[in-house]
OpenMM code with the backbone's topology and positions (N, CA, C; nanometers):
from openmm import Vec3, app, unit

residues = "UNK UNK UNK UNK UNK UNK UNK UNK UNK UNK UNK UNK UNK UNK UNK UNK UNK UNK UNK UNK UNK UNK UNK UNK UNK UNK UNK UNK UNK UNK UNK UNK UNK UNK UNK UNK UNK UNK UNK UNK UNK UNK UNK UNK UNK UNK UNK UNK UNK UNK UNK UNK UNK UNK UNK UNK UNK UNK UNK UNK UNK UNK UNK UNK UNK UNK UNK UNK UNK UNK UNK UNK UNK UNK UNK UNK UNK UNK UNK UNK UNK UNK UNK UNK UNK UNK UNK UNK UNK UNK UNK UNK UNK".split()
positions = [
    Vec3(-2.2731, -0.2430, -0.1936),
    Vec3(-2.3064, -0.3827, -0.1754),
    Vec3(-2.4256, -0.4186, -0.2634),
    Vec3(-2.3721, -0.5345, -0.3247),
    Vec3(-2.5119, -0.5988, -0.4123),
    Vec3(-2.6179, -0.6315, -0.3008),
    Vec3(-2.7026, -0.6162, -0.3161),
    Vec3(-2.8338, -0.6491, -0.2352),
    Vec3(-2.7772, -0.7185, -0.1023),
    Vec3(-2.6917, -0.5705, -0.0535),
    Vec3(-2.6812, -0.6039, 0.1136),
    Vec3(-2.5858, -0.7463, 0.1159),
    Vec3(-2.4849, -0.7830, 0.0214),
    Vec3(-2.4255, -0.8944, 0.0031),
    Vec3(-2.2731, -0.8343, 0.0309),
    Vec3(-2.2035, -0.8579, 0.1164),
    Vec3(-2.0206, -0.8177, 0.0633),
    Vec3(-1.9803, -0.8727, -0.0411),
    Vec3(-2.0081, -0.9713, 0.0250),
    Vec3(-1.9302, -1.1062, -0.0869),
    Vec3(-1.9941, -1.1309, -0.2457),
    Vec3(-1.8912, -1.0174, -0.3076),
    Vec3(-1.8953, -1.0155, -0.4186),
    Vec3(-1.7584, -0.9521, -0.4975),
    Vec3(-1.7520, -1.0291, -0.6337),
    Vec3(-1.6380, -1.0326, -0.6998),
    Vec3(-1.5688, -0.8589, -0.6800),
    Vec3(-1.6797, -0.7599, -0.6813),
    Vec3(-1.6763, -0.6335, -0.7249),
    Vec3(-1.5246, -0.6140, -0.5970),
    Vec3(-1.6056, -0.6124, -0.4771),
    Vec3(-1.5863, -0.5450, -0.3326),
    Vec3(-1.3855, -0.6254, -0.3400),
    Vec3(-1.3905, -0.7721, -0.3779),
    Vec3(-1.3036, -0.8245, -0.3809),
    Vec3(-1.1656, -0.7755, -0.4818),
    Vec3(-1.1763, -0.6899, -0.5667),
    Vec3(-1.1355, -0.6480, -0.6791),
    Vec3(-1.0995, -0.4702, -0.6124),
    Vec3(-1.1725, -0.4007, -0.5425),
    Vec3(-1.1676, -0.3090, -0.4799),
    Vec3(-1.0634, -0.2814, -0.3492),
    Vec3(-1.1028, -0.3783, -0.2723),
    Vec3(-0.9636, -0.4513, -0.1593),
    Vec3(-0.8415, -0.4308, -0.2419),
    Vec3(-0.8177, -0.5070, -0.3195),
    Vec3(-0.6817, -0.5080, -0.4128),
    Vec3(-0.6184, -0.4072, -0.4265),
    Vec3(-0.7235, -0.3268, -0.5371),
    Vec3(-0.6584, -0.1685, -0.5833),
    Vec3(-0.6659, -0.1252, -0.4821),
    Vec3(-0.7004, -0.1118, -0.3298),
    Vec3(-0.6618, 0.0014, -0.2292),
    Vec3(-0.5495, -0.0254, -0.1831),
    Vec3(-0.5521, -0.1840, -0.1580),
    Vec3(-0.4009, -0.2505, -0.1008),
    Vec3(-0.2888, -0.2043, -0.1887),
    Vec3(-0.2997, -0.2367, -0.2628),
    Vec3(-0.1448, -0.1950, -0.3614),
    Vec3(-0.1556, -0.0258, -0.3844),
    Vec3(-0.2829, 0.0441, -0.3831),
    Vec3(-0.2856, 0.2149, -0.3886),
    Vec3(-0.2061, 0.2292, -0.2769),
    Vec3(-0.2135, 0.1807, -0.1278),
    Vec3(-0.1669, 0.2511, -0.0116),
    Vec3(-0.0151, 0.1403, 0.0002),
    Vec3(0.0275, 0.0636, -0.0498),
    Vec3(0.1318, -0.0081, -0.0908),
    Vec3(0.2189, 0.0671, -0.1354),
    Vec3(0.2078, 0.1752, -0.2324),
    Vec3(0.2917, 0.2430, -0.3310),
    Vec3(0.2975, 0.3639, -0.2749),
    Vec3(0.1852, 0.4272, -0.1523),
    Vec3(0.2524, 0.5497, -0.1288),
    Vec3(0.3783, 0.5694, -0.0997),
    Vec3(0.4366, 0.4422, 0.0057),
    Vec3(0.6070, 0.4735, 0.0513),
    Vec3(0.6532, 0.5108, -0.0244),
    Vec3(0.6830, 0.4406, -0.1246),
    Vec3(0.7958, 0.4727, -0.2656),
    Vec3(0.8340, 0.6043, -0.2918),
    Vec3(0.6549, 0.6705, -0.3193),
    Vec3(0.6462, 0.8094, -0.3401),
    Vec3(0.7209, 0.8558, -0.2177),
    Vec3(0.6882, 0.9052, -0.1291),
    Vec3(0.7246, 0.9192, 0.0019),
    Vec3(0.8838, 0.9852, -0.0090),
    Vec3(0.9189, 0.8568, 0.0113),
    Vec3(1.0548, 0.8632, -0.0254),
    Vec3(1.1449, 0.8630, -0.1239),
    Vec3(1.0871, 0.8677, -0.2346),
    Vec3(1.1316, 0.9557, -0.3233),
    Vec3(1.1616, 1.0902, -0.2902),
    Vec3(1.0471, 1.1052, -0.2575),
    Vec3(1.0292, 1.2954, -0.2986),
    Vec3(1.1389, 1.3256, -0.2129),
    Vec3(1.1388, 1.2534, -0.0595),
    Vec3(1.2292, 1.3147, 0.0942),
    Vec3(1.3666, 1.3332, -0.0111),
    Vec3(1.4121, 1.2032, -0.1057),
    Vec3(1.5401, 1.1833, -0.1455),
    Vec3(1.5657, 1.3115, -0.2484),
    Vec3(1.4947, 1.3240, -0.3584),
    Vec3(1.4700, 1.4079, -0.4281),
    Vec3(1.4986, 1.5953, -0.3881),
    Vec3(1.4130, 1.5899, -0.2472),
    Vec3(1.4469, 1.7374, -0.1523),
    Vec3(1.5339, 1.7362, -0.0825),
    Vec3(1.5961, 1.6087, -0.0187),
    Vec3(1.7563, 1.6217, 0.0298),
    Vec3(1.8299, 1.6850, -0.0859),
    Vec3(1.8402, 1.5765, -0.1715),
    Vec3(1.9588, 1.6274, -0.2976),
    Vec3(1.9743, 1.8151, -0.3487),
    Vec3(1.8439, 1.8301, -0.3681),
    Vec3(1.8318, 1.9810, -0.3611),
    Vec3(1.8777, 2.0619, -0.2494),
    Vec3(1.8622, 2.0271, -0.1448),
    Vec3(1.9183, 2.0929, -0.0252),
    Vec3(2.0307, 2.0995, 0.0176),
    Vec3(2.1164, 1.9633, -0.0173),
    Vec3(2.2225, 1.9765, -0.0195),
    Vec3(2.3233, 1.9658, -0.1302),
    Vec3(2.2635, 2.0214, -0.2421),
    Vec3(2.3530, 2.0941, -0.3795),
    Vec3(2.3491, 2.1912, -0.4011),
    Vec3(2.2336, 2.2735, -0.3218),
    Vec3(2.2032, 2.4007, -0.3171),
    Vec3(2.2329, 2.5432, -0.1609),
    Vec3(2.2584, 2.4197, -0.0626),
    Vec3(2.2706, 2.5164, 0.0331),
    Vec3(2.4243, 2.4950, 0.0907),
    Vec3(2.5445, 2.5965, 0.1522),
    Vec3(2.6131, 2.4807, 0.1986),
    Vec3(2.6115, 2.5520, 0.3368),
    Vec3(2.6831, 2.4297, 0.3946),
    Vec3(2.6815, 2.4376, 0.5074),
    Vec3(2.7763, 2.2931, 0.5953),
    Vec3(2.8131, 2.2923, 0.7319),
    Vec3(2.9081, 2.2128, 0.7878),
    Vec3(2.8223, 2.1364, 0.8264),
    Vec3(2.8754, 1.9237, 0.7285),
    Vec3(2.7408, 1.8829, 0.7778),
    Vec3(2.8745, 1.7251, 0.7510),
    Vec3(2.8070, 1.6202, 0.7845),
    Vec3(2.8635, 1.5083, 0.7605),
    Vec3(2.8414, 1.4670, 0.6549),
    Vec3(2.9246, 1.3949, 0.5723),
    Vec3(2.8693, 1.3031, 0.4535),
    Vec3(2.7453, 1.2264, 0.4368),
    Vec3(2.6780, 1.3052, 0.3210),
    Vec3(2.5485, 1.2361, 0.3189),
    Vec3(2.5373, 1.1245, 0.2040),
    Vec3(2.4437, 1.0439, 0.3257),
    Vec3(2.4246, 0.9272, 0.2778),
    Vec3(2.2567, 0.8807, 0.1999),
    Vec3(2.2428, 0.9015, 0.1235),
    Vec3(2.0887, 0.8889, 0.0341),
    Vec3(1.9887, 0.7380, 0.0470),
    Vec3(2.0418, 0.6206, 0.0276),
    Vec3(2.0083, 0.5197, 0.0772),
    Vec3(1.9819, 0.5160, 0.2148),
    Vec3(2.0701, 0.5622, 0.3557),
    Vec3(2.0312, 0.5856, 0.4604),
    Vec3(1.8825, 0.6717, 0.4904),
    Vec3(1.8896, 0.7745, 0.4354),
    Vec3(1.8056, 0.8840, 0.4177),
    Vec3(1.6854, 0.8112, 0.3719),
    Vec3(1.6378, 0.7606, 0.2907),
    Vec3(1.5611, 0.7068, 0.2063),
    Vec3(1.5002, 0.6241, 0.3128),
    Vec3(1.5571, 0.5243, 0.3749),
    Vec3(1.5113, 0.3957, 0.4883),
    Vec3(1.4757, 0.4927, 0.5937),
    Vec3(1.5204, 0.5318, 0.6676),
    Vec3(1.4766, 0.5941, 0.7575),
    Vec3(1.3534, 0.6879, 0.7688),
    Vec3(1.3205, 0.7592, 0.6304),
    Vec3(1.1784, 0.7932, 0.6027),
    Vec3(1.0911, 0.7173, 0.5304),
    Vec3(1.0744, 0.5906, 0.5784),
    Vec3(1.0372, 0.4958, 0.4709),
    Vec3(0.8920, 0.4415, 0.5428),
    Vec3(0.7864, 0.4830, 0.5243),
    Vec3(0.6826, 0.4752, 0.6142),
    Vec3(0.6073, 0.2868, 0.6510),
    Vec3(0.6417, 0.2071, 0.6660),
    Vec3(0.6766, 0.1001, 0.6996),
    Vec3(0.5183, 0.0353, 0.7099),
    Vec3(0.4326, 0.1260, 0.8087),
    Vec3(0.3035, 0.1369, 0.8057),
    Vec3(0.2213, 0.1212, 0.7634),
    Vec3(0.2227, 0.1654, 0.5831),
    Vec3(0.1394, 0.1268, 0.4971),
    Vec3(0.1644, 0.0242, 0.4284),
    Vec3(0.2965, -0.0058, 0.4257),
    Vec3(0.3340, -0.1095, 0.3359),
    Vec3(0.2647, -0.2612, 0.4575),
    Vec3(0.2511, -0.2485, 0.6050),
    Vec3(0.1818, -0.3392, 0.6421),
    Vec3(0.0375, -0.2901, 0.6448),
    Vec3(0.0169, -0.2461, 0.6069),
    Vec3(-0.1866, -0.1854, 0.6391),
    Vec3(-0.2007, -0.2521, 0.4906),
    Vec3(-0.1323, -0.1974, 0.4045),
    Vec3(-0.0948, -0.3143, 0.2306),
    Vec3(-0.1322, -0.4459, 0.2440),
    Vec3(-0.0608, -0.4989, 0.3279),
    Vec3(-0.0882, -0.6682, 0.3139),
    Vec3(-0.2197, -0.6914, 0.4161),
    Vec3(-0.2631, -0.6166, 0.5165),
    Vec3(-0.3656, -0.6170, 0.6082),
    Vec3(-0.4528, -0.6308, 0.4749),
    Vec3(-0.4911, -0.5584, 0.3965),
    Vec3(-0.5614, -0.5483, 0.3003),
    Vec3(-0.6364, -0.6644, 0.2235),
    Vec3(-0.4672, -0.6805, 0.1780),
    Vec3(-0.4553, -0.7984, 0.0840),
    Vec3(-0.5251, -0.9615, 0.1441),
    Vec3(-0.4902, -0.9620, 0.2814),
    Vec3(-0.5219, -1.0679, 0.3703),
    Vec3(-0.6768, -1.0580, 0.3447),
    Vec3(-0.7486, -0.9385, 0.3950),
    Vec3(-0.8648, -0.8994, 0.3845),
    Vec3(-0.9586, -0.9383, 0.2383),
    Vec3(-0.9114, -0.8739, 0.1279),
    Vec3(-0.9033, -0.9172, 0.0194),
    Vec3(-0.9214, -1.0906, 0.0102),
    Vec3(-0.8243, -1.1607, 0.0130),
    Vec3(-0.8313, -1.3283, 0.0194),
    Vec3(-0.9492, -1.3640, 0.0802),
    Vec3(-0.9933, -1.2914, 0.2042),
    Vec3(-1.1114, -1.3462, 0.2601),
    Vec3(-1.2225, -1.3242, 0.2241),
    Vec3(-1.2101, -1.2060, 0.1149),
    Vec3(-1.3501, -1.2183, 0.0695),
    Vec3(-1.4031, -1.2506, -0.0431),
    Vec3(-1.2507, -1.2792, -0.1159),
    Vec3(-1.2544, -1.3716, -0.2233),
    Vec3(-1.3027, -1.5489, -0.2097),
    Vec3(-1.2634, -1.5734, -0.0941),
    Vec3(-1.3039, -1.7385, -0.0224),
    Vec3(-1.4465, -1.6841, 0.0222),
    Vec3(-1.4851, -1.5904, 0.0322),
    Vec3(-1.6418, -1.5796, 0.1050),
    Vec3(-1.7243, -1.5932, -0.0330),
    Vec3(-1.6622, -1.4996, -0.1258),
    Vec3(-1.7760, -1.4636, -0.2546),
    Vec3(-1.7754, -1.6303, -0.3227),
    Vec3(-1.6207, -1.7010, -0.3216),
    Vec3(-1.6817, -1.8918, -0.4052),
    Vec3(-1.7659, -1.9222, -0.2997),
    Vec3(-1.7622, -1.9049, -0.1865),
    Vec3(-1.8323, -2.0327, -0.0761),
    Vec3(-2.0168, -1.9252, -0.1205),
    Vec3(-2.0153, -1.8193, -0.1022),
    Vec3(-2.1601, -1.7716, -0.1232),
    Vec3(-2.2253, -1.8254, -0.2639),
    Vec3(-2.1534, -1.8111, -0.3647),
    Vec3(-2.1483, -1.8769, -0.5082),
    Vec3(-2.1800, -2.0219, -0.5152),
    Vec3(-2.1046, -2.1027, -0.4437),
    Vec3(-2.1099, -2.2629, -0.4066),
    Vec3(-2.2158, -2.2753, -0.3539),
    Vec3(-2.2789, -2.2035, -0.2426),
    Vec3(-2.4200, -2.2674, -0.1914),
    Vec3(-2.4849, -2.1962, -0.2598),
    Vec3(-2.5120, -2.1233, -0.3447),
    Vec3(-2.6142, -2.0631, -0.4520),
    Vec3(-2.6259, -2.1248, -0.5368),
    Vec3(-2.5717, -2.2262, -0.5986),
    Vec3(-2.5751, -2.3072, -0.7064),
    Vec3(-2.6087, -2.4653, -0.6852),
    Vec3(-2.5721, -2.4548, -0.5397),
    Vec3(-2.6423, -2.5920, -0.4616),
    Vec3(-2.8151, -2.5774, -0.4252),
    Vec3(-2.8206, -2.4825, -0.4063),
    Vec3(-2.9605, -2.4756, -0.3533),
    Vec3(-3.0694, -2.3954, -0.4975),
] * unit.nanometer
topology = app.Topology()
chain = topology.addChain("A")
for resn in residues:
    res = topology.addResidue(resn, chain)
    for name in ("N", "CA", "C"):
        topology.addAtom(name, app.Element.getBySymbol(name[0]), res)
């Protein structure tokens, strides 16, 4: 914090890149699950039902971050409206 200030462009810019950092873990996520199915089942056999990869994929699809993501982002907006309004009365006074 600038001199004990949140509200600043920096902190606002920081929000962002974490939001979209923890945004993009799913993807990874589920990739990889899809990625180690396919291996597992081209490589092992065994009596199993038709697998379905798109199913597979949603169902480990961590849902969680992709809302803690926009929690962020929300977060973010607000301290982007805090840092003009701190800016606005700094330039008034």
């Amino acid at each position: 914090m600038v001199k004990k200030n949140p509200f600043v462009w920096e902190n606002v810019r920081r929000f962002r890149l974490i939001a979209l950092l923890v945004m993009i873990i799913p993807f990874f996520q589920g990739l990889w699950y899809m990625l180690a199915s396919i291996y597992y089942h081209s490589n092992f056999s065994f009596e199993a039902p038709p697998h379905n990869l798109f199913k597979d994929f949603i169902n480990h699809f961590p849902l969680k971050y992709i809302l803690l993501g926009f929690v962020l982002l929300i977060m973010a907006e607000i301290f982007r409206i805090g840092t003009e309004y701190r800016e606005d009365s700094q330039s008034i006074i």
